[in-house]
N, C-alpha and C positions, 0 to 999 in steps of 0.2 A: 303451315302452322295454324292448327287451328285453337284459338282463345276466346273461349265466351267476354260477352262483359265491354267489348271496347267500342267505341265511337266510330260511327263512317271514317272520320278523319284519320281514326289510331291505327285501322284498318290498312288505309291507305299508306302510311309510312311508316307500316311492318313492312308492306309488300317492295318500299322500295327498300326498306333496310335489309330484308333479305338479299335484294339482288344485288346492292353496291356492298352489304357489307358485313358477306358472307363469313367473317368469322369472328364477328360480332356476337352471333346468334349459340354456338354453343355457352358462351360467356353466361348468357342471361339465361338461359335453359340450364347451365348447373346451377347456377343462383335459384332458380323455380327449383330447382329439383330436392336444392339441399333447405329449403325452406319446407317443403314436401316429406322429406324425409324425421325432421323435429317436430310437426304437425302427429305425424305414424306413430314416431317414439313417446310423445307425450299419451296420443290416447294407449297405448299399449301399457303403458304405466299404471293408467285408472283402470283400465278395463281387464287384464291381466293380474287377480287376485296373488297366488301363487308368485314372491318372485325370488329367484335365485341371480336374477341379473343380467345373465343369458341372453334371456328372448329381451328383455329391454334395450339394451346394450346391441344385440347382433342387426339393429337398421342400418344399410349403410344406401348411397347415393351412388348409380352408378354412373359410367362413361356416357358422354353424347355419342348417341351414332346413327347414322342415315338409316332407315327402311323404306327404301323406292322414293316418295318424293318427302316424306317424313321427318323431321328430325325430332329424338324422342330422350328421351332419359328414363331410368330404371330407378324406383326405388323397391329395395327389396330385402328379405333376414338373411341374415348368412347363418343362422344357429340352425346346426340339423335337426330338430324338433319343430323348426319354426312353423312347419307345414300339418305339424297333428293338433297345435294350434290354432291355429287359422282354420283347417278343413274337418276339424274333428276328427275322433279314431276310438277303434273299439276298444273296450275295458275287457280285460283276458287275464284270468286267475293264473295262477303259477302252476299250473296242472294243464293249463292252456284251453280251461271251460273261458265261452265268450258269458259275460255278467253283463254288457251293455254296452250305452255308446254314450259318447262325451262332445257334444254337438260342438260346432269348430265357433267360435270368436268371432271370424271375418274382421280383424284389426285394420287392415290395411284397405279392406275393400269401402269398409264404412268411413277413416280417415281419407281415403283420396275424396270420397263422396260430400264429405266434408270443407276440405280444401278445395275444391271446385268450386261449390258454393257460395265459400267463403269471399270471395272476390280478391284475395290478394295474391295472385296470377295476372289478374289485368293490372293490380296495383304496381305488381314490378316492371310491368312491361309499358307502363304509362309513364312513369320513372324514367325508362332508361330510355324512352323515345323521346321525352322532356329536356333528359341530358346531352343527346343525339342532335337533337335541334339546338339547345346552348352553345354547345361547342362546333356549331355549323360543320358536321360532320353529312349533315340529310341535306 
């Protein structure tokens, strides 16, 4: 797991909290994720003029799951449009002449960039290692 932002120390007992307590960690990574996912949806709200509901509405948080030594979470649109949004798409007359293009948003790329930044990633994960030690679980 790699999280900017933490202390030598926090560092250190990630590392054991991963090893003794292995399913501890999807816990706090939907917690990151569905924090991640309200971060996406609010800027999609200001920066998405246009709204019919849809594309605000269609963030959802997905499943924890391993990639090699990994453990990752998805946030992502479920609205089939959500991607001529985000990446742009051409403007095409009803005759099918192309008139232009409609440059994409980047919602999600600039929100995660955002949420990175923001430090409350390390803020949860400082939290639940604080808790980890209270409850002499570390």
């Amino acid at each position: 797991m790699r999280i900017d932002g933490l202390s030598d120390f926090q560092r250190d007992l990630l590392d054991v909290a991963e090893r003794k307590l292995p399913k501890e960690i999807p816990k706090v990574l939907r917690k990151i994720g569905s924090k991640a996912r309200t971060n996406v949806a609010k800027k999609a709200r200001r920066e998405v003029k246009k709204r019919t509901g849809n594309y605000s509405k269609g963030w959802k948080r997905g499943k924890v799951f391993k990639n090699g030594r990994n453990v990752l979470v998805r946030v992502y649109n479920g609205s089939p449009h959500a991607h001529l949004i985000e990446d742009g798409h051409r403007q095409v007359t009803a005759d099918g002449r192309e008139v232009g293009f409609v440059p994409g948003k980047k919602v999600l790329e600039k929100s995660m960039i955002e949420f990175d930044n923001s430090g409350q990633v390390s803020e949860i994960v400082g939290e639940w290692l604080d808790d980890l030690l209270r409850k002499g679980k570390l």
